[in-house]
N, C-alpha and C positions, 0 to 999 in steps of 0.2 A: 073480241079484243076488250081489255077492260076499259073502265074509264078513264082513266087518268092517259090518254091519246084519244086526242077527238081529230077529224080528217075533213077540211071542207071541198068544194068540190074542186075535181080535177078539170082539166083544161077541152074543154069541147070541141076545138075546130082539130078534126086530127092533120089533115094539112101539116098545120102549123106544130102540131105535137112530133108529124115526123120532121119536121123541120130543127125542132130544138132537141130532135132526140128524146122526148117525151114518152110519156108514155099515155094510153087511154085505159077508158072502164075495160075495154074488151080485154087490152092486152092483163091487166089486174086478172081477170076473170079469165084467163087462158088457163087451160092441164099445163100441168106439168112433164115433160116429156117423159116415157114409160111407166106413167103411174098417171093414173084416173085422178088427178086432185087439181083443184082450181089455186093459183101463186097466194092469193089473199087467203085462201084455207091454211096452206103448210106455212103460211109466216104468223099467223093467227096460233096454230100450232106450238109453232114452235115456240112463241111467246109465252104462252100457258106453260108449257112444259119447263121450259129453262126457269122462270118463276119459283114452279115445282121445286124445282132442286137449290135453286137460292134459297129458298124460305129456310133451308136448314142452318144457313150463317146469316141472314138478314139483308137479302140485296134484291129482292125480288122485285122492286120498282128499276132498276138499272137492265138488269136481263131482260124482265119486260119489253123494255125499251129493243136492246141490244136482238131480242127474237127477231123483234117485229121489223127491224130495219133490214137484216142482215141480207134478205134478198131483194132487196129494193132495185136491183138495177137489170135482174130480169122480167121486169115488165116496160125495159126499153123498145123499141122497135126494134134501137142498133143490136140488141143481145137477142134476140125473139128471130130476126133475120140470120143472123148464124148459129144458132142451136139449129134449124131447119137445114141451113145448109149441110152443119155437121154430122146432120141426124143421114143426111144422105151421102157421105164420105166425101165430100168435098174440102180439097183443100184450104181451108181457110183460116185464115189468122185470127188468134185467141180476142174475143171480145169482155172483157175484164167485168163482171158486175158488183163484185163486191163492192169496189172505191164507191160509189152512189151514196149506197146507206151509211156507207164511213164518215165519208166527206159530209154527209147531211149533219151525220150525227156529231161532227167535230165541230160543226161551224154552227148550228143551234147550241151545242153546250160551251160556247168558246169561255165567256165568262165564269163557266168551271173549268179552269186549266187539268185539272188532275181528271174529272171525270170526262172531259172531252176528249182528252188523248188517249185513256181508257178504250172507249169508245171504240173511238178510231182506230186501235191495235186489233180489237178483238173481231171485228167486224173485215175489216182487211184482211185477218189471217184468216177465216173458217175454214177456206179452203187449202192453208200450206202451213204456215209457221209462222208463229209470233215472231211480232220485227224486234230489233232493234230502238230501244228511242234515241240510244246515242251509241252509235257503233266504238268500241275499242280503237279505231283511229280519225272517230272524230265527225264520221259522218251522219245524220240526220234524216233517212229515207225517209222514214215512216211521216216525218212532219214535213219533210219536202213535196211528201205526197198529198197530202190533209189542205198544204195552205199553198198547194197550185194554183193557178187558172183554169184549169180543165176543168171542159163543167160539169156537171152533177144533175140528177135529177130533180128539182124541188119542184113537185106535181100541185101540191097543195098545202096549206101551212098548219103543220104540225102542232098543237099547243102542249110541251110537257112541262111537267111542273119539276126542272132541274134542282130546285134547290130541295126536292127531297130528294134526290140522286143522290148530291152533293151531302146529306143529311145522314145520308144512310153508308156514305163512303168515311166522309168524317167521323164516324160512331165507331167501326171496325179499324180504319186505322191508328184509333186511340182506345182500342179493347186494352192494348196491355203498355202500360207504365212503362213497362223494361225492354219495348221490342225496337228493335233497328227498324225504323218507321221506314226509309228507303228499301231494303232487304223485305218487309212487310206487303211491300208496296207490289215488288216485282213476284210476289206468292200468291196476291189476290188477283192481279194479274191473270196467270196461271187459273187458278180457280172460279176464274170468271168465265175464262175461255171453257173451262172443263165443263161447264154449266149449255152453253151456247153451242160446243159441239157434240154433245152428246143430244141436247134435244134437237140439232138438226138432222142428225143420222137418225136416231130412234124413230123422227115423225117419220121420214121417210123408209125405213125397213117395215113399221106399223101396215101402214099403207099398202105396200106393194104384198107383206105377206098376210094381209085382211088379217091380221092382231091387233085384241085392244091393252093399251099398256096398264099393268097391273102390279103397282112397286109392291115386294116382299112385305111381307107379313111377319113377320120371326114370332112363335109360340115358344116363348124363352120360359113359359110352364113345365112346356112338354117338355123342353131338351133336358133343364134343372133335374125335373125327376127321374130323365134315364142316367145323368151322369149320376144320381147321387146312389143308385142301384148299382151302376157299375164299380162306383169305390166300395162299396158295403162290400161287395164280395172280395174284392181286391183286400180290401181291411181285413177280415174274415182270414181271408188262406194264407195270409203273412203274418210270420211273428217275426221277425229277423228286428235288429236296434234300428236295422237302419227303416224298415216296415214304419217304425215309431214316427220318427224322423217326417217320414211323408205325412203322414196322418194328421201329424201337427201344422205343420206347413198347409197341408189341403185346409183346414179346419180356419187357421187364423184366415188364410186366401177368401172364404166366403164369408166371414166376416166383414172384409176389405172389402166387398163388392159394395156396401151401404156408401162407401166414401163419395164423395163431391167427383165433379171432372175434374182430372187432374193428369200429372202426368207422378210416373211411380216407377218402386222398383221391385222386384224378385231375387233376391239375394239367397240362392242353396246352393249347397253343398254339389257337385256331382253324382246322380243318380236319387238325389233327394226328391225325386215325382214333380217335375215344375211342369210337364207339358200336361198333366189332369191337375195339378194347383191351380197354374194361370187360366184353363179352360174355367173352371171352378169361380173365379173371381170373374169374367167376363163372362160367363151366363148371368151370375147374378146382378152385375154393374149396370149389363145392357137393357136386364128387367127393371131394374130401380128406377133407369134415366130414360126409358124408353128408346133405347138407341135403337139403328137400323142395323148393323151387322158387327161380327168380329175378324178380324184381318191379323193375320199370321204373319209376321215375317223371319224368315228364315235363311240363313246363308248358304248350308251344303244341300243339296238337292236329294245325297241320303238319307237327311233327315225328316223333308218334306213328307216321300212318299208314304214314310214309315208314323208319321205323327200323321198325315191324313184318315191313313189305314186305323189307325188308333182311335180317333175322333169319332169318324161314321162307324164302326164298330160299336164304342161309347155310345152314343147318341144314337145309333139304329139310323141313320140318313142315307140317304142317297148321292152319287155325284155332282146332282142340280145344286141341293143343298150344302152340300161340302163343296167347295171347286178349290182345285188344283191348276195355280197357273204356274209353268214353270215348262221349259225345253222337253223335258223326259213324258209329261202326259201325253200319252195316247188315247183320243177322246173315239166314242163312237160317231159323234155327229157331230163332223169337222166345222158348219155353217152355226151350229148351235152353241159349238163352245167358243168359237171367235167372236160372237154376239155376247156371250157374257161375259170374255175375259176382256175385250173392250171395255164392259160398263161396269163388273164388280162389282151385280148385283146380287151374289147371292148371301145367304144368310153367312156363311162362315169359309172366310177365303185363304188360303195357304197360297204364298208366294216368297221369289227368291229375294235376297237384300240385293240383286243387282236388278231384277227386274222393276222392284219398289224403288230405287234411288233413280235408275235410271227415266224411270217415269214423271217423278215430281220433278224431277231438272233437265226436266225435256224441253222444249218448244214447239215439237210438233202435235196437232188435234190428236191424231191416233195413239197416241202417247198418252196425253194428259187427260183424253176424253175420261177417262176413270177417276180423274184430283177428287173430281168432288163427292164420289161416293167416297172417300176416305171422313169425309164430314158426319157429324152423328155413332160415331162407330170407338169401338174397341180398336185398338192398334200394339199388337203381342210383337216385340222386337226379341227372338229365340237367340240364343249367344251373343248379347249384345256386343261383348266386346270384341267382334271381328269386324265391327265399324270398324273402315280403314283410315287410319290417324288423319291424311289427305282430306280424309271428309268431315272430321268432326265438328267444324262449326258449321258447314252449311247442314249438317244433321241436328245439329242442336237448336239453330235456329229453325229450321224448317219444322220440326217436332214444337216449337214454341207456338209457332202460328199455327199449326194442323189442331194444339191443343186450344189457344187461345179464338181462334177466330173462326174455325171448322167445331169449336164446341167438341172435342173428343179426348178421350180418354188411351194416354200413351202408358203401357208398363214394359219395360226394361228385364230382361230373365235371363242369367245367368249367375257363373258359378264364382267366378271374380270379375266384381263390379267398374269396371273404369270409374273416377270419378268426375263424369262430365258436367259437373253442376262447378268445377274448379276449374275448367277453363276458360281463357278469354271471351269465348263468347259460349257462355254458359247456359248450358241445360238447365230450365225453372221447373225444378222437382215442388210437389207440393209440399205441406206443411206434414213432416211424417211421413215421410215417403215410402219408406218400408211395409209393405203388406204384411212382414212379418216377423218379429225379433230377432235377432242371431241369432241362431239355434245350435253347438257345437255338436255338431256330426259324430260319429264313432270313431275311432283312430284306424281306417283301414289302411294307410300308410305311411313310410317316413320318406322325406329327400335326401338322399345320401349324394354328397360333392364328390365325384372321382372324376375331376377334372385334373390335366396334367399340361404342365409347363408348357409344352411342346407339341400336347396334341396327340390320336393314336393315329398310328400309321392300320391299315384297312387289317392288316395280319392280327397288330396287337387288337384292335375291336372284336375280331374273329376268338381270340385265348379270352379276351374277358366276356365275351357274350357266352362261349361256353363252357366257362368258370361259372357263373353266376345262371348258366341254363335251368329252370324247374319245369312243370310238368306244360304251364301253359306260361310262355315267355313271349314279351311284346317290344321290337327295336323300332324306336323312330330316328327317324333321320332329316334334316332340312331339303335334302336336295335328290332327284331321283338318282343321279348319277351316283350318290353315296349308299343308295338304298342298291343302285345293282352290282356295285361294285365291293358290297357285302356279302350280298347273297352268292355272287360269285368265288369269294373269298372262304365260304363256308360250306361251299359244293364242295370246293378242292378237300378238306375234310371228309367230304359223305356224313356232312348235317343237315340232315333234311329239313326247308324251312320254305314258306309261303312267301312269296313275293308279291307288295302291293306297292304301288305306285301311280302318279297320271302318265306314266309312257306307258298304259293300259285305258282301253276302251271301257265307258259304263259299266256294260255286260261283262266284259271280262273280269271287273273287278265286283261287279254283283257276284258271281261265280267263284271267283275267289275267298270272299267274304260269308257266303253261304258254304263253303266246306268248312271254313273255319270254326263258324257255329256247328253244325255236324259234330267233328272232331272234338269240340268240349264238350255238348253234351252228353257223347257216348266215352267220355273219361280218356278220348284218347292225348298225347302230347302234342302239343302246338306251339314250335315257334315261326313268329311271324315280322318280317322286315319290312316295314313299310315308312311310305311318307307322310305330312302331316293329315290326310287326305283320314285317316284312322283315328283323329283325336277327337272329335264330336259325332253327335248323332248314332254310333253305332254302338250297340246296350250287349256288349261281350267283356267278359270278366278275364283278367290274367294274374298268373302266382306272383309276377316281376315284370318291373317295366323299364325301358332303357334310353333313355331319352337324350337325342343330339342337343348342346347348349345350344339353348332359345331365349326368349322371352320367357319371364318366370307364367305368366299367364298361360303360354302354350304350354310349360312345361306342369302347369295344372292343370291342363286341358287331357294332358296324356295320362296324369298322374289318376285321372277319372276311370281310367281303364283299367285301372291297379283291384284288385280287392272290391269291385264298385259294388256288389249288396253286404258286403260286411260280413259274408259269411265264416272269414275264416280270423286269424288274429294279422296284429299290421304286419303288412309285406312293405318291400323295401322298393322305392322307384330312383335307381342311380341317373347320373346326370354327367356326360361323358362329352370329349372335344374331338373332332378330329382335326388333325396334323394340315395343315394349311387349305383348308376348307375356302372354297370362295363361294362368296354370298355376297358379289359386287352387284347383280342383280335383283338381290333380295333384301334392301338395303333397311326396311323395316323389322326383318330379323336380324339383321349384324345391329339394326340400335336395341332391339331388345335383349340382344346376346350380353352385349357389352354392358347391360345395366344389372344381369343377372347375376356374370361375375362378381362385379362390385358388392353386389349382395351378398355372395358366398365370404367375400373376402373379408365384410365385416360378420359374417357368423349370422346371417339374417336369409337364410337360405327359404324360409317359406312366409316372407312378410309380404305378402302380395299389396297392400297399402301403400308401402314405401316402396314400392318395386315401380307401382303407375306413379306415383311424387315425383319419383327419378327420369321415368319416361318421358311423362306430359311436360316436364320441364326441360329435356334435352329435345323435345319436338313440336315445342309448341308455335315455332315458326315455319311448320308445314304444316298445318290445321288448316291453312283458308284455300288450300286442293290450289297451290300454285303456278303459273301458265308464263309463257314468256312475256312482260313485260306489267305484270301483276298478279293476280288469282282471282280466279272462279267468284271469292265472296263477293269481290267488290265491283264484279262488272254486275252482280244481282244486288248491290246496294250503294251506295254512291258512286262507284264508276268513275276514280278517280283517273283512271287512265284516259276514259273517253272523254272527261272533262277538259284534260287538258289537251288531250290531241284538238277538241274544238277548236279550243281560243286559239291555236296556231294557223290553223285553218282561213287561209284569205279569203275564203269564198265566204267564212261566216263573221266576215271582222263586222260588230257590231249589232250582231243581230243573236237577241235574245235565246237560248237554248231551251230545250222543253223544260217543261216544269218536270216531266218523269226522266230520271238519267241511266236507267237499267240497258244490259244488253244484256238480253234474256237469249234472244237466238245465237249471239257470239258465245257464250256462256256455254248454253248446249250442245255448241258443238266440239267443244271442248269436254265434258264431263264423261270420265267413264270409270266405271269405282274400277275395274278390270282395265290394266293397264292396253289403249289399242295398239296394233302391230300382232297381231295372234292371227292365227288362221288353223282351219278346220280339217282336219285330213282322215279321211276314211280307210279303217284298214279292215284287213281279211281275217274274220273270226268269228264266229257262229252261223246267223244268217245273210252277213253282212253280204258275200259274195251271192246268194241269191237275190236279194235287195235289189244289189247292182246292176245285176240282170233283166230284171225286172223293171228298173227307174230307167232303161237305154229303151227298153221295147215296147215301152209304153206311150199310146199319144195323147192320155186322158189327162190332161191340166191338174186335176182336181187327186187323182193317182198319183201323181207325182209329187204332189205334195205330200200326200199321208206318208207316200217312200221315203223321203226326206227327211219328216220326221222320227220317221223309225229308225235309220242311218244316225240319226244322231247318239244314239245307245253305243253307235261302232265309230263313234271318232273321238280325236285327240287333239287339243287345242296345242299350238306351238308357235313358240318366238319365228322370230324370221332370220333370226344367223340358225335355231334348229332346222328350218325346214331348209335354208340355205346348203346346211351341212347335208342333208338327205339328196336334194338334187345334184351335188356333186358325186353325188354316192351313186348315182342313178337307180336312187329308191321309188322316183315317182312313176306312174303305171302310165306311157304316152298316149294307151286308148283313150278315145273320148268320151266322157261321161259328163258333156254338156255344164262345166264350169265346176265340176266336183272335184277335188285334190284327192287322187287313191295313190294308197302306198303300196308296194306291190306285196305280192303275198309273202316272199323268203325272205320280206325287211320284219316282220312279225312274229314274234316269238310267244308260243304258248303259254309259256311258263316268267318270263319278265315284261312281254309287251314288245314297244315301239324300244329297238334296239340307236338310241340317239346318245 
C-alpha cells in the first residue's frame, strides 16, 4: 500500500470483534475463497492497479483510496460466516460487503460532499450498477444508504489526506471552461468506476490464471513503416484522378498527426481512402503523444469486418493486436477474447457505434469496465454522420470530456460532415479542425430531381428503373416492403435483378453481395434492389443509381456508389418518390425527406450545408435522446426532473439533497441508440438448420454459446407488430429450441428473405 494510508491497530479481543461484527488480523489474512490470495493482498492489488489506470487522467490518489476500501467488509466475521456457508450450498441470505468500505469512505470524506459521495457510489456498485444520487422521482438510495445507522466496520483509523482527493477532483472538473460541470461530473463518475472495476476483476483473473499483468506496448515504429510500404504500392499501381485525390488526403493526414489533442475532423469525398488516411494520422498522432491505442468506431458491421481485414493485412498483425469487438466475430478462444473485449486492451480496436454508445451510457461494471482504456487513445468515429439525431448532445458532450479529461484525441470521418460544433450543446472541435483542405473530388456524378407530384405507383418505378436501366444499375429504397415489392414488380417483366434487404439474414446478404462483386468484375449486368443497408461500407461501383427521397446526406451516401473510382465520365444518380410511402416509423427519414424536397424546390439539390442548417434546426429539440417526463441529458446533468420530484417528496421535506444530482442508472436504462422492442428470429438458410440441431443436442455450456453466436449470422431483427404479424401467420417453429425464436423453414425465401 502506499503511503499516503497509514492503518493503526486493529481491535485485539475477538470476542468482542465478533460481537461488533468486527473484523480481526486473521480474518484480514484469510484466502480468498477459490484463489490462493490473502483479502489484504487482492485489496493491496487492486489499489496499485486502479492507480495504474487513473494516472492516465490524474486521479490516482482517489482509486487508491477507492482500491483499497472496496472489499473492506469481507474481512467481517458476519461475511467470512456465509461465504462458508455458501461455499457449501446452503441456503443463505446475501450478506452485503461492499456498504462497509462505502459507508467508511463516505463518512471519513463527509467534508468533501462531491468526493464522499463519489466514493460511496463507486464502492457500493462494484459489484451491480452505479446508483442513482437522485432518482427521476425523487428518491435518494444511494444517500439513504451512506447516512444510515447500520453499522460499518471502522477497525482502525484511517489517516487520508482528502483534501488532495478533493485537489485532484477539483482540477479535472475544471479542465474545461465550456463543459456542463454537472454532465462532467456524472462521466467521471463513470470513469471512476471503469478504473476500480477492471482492476478488481483483472487482479482477480491474474491470480487464479497464474498471469502477470503486462499493459501493451504499441511499436507505433513498426506499424508507421508497414502502412507507409503498403500506400507506396497502392500509390504506384493507381493512376485514376480519383488515385490523386487519396494521395493528397493520405499525405496532408500525416502531417496532421504532429497536431495537439484535440478533437478533429476528416472531411472526403466518398471513396477518397479515409480508412488508410485516418489509420495514417493516428499511427503518427499516437507516436507523437505517446498514446496507448487506436479505437475504431463504426456503425455497419459490413464495414467493420472489411476495414479490420484491411488494417491487419496493412500492418501484418494479428487478431491479438487488431481486435474486433462487434456480434458477427467468431473468435478461436471464447475465455481470451471476453477478457479482452471486457478491458480494450489491445493496441487497435474496431467496434460498432451501438456497442461504443451503448457502453459509455451504461451503468453497469461489465459495461463500462473498458471507459477508461478509451483515456490516452485515438478515437476514429467512421461515417460520422449516422450519429442518430436522439444522441447528439449526449455524443457531443461525452466526446468533450473523453477529449478533455481522458486527454484523447477524437477525429470525425466522413463524407458530409454534420455540423455539430452548431448545436446547442456543441462539439469543441479544435483550432483548424480539418486534417485537410477541401479538396474537389472529380465529377463522377450529377443529382437529377425526378421527383413527382404524386409519387410512383410500384408499376411506374418498375418503366423508369427500366428506362434508365445500364450495365450495372443500383435501386435504394427507404423500406424493405418497397424493396420487395419492386423486385416483385420487376419479375412480372422477367428483369432479372438482386434482392437485398434486412428481411435477410447476415449470410444471406454476405452471399448476395459476394455475387454481386462477381458479376462486375467479370463485365457481367447487374441490377440490384436494395435497402439502405447498401449505402456505406460496401467498395462496388454502379453505371446509375436510384435513390428513394431521403435525407440529402443518405442520398450522398448512395450517390457514393455511383462512378465511386472515377473511372468513367459523370453518371447520373436520379432521386425518385414513391406514391404514399409510409415512414410513420421511420420518422427520422420523413424529416430528412422533407428537408430534401425543400432543397430541390429552391434548386439546391446538392448543398449538403444548407441541407444539415435545415435539419439541425427542425430537430434540434430531439437532440437531448428525450424520455417520458424529460431526457436522457438531463437526468446525466442537472436532473431537473429528480430535483423536483425531491422537494415534493414529504419524506425529504427539509432535508438537504446530495451535493451530486445525476441519475446515471435511471438514465441507462433508458438509453439505446437502437430503438428497444426488436427481437431476434432465427431462420433456415445455410448452416442455420445444422446449428439448430446441434445447440438442442448439446449439454456443453460453453458450446452453446459459440452455437449462438454463429446463429447470429442467420437472424433477423424485428419490430413486435412484425413478429406479431408472423405468429399469426403460424410462421413461428413450436419446437423447443430453449428460448430461441425460429421461423419455420417455408416462411424463408431464397431469393427475398423473411417474407413480412
Amino acid at each position: 500500500m502506499n503511503e499516503q494510508i497509514n492503518f493503526s491497530p486493529l481491535v485485539e479481543d475477538e470476542k468482542e470483534a465478533f460481537k461488533q461484527k468486527l473484523f480481526t488480523t486473521e480474518l484480514w489474512d484469510t484466502a480468498l475463497a477459490r484463489r490462493n490470495q490473502l483479502l489484504k493482498v487482492h485489496s493491496t492489488n487492486v489499489s496499485k492497479l486502479a492507480r495504474e489506470f487513473a494516472g492516465k487522467f490524474g486521479m490516482e490518489a482517489l482509486l487508491d483510496v477507492a482500491g483499497y476500501l472496496h472489499d473492506y467488509g469481507k474481512a467481517t466475521l458476519e461475511w467470512q460466516e456465509y461465504f462458508k456457508k455458501k461455499l457449501l450450498h446452503e441456503d443463505v441470505a446475501i450478506v452485503p460487503h461492499s456498504i462497509h468500505g462505502a459507508k467508511y469512505g463516505f463518512a471519513k470524506a463527509n467534508s468533501y460532499h462531491y468526493i464522499a459521495e463519489l466514493l460511496g457510489n463507486v464502492i457500493m456498485s462494484h459489484h451491480g450498477m452505479l446508483y442513482d444520487s437522485i432518482s427521476p422521482d425523487g428518491e435518494t438510495l444511494l444517500n439513504d444508504i451512506l447516512t444510515s445507522n447500520t453499522a460499518f466496520i471502522v477497525p482502525r483509523e484511517c489517516s487520508i489526506d482528502f483534501s488532495m482527493l478533493n485537489d485532484e477532483f477539483m482540477k479535472i472538473i475544471n479542465a474545461d471552461k465550456n463543459a456542463d460541470k454537472p454532465f462532467y461530473l456524472s462521466m467521471l463518475i463513470k470513469l471512476i468506476y471503469s478504473c476500480l472495476i477492471d482492476a478488481d476483476r483483472l487482479d482477480a483473473y491474474l491470480v487464479e490464471s497464474g498471469n502477470v499483468f503486462s499493459p501493451a506496448s504499441p511499436n507505433w515504429d513498426y506499424l508507421i513503416s508497414k502502412l507507409e510500404v503498403k500506400l507506396s504500392k497502392l500509390q504506384a499501381k493507381e493512376q485514376s484522378k480519383i488515385s490523386v485525390l487519396r494521395k493528397t488526403v493520405s499525405e496532408n493526414c500525416k502531417k496532421a498527426g504532429l497536431r495537439d489533442i484535440g478533437i478533429y475532423k476528416l472531411e472526403v469525398a466518398t471513396g477518397g481512402g479515409k480508412t488508410f488516411a485516418s489509420l495514417r494520422f493516428a499511427l503518427e498522432h499516437a507516436k507523437h503523444h505517446k498514446l496507448d491505442r487506436i479505437i475504431y468506431v463504426i456503425p455497419y458491421l459490413s464495414i467493420i469486418s472489411q476495414s479490420a481485414k484491411e488494417i491487419r493485412t496493412a500492418l501484418n498483425l494479428d487478431e491479438d493486436t487488431v481486435l474486433e469487438h462487434h456480434s458477427d466475430f467468431l473468435p478461436d478462444d471464447e475465455q481470451y477474447y471476453k477478457l479482452h473485449t471486457n478491458r480494450w486492451d489491445a493496441t487497435i480496436i474496431l467496434t460498432t457505434q451501438v456497442q461504443f454508445l451503448e457502453s459509455i451510457f451504461s451503468a453497469k461494471g461489465s459495461e463500462l469496465r473498458k471507459f477508461h482504456s478509451m483515456a490516452n487513445s485515438v478515437l476514429i468515429f467512421d461515417e460520422a454522420q449516422s450519429i442518430p439525431i436522439k444522441c447528439i448532445h449526449l455524443f457531443n458532450s461525452a466526446m468533450n470530456f473523453i477529449n478533455k479529461v481522458c486527454k484523447s484525441t477524437i477525429l470525425l470521418c466522413t463524407a458530409t460532415q454534420p455540423p455539430y460544433e452548431e448545436a446547442l450543446r456543441r462539439l469543441n472541435f479544435s483550432d483548424n479542425p480539418s486534417l485537410t483542405d477541401y479538396i474537389e473530388p472529380p465529377k463522377r456524378y450529377e443529382i437529377k430531381n425526378e421527383l413527382r407530384a404524386c409519387g410512383y405507383t410500384y408499376p411506374e418505378l418498375a418503366d423508369f428503373v427500366t428506362k434508365k436501366l445500364q450495365k450495372a444499375t443500383l435501386v435504394i429504397l427507404n423500406t424493405r416492403k418497397a424493396v420487395r415489392l419492386l423486385y416483385q414488380e420487376l419479375s412480372k417483366r422477367n428483369i432479372s435483378a438482386i434482392h437485398l434487404s434486412n428481411s435477410m439474414c447476415p449470410a444471406h446478404l454476405h452471399d448476395k453481395i459476394e455475387e454481386i462483386i462477381k458479376c462486375l468484375e467479370e463485365g457481367k449486368p447487374v441490377l440490384c434492389i436494395s435497402s439502405q443497408l447498401i449505402e456505406a461500407g460496401v467498395d462496388i461501383s454502379f453505371d446509375c443509381v436510384i435513390r428513394d427521397l431521403a435525407g440529402l446526406d443518405s442520398i450522398y451516401q448512395a450517390a457514393g456508389r455511383c462512378n465511386r473510382h472515377g473511372k468513367s465520365d459523370s453518371k447520373n444518380v436520379y432521386v425518385i418518390n414513391i406514391k404514399d410511402e409510409d415512414l410513420s416509423k421511420l420518422p427520422d427519414i420523413r424529416a430528412g425527406a422533407n428537408i430534401t424536397r425543400r432543397l430541390f424546390d429552391e434548386k439546391r439539390n446538392d448543398d449538403i450545408n444548407l441541407y444539415y442548417k435545415y435539419y439541425f434546426y427542425s430537430q434540434k429539440n430531439e437532440m437531448d435522446y428525450n424520455i417520458d417526463g424529460g431526457s436522457i441529458y438531463d437526468l446525466l446533468s442537472g436532473n431537473e426532473q429528480g430535483q423536483r420530484a425531491y422537494q415534493k417528496r414529504k419524506d425529504k421535506q427539509g432535508i438537504e439533497p446530495p451535493k451530486i444530482r445525476s441519475a446515471i442508472r435511471s438514465a441507462a436504462d433508458e438509453f439505446f441508440v437502437i430503438d428497444k422492442g426488436h427481437t431476434e428470429v432465427v431462420v433456415h438458410y445455410g448452416k442455420s438448420t445444422e446449428l439448430l440441431e446441434s445447440y438442442n443436442t448439446t449439454k456443453d455450456i460453453v458450446e452453446k454459446r459459440k452455437i449462438l453466436k454463429q446463429l447470429g449470422r442467420y437472424s433477423i431483427s424485428l419490430y413486435s407488430y412484425q413478429l406479431d404479424k408472423l405468429k399469426k401467420n403460424h410462421a413461428i417453429d413450436d419446437e423447443s429450441y430453449k428460448g430461441l425464436t425460429i421461423i419455420k423453414n417455408s416462411f424463408y425465401d431464397e431469393i427475398i428473405g423473411l417474407n413480412i
